[in-house]
C-alpha positions, 0 to 999 in steps of 0.5 A: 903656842897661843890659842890664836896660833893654834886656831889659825893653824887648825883652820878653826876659831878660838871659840871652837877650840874653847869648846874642844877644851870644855868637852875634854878633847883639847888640853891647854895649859895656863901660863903665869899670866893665865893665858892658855898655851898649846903644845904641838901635839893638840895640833895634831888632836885638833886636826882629828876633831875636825875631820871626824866632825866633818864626817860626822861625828859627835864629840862623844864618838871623838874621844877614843880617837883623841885617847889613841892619838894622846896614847902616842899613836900615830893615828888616832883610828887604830885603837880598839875603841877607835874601830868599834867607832868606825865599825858602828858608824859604817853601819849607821851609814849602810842602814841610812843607805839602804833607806834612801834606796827604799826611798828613792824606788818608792819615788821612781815608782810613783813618778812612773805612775804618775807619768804613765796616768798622765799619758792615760789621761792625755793620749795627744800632745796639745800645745796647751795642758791637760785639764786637770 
């Protein structure tokens, strides 16, 4: 297939796909005319690059995805390298969760301060605010 058909049925650009070829995810051969030409199988590699890049992922971290499915698996997260991946992004992800909780008690902490200061400060309920 044509880049332009292999774009539309991926859901992607041309310059995307352009960009995969420019990284060495995405192979294309060149016809006489000098057109590049897809076969079903980059398809399902495009695919794969879309969703580990809407999760995330760098094109570095792709590429053993893209090795496990071009090994002829028919997933690309069940190679070795493919799960040492996973493995290593699962950990970022806990790591960036655990920080939004220190985080997020740092500012429930704060807001209760600040709320109960407040009401220190303004023990009555008045229409108008308190002086600053």
């Amino acid at each position: 297939m044509r880049i332009g058909e292999l774009a539309e049925r991926a859901g992607t650009s041309t310059r995307a796909l352009r960009y995969y070829e420019a990284h060495g995810l995405v192979r294309a051969e060149r016809g006489a005319n000098g057109y590049r030409r897809y076969d079903e199988a980059e398809l399902r590699v495009v695919r794969e690059i879309r969703a580990l890049l809407a999760v995330g992922f760098g094109l570095d971290d792709i590429r053993p995805f893209v090795a496990c499915l071009r090994a002829g698996n028919a997933s690309g997260d069940v190679c070795p390298d493919s799960v040492a991946v996973l493995r290593r992004k699962l950990a970022e992800v806990d790591a960036y969760l655990d920080r939004l909780g220190t985080v997020r008690r740092q500012l429930q902490t704060q807001l209760t301060e600040a709320i109960a200061h407040r009401e220190e400060q303004c023990p009555h309920r008045r229409p108008q605010p308190c002086p600053r």
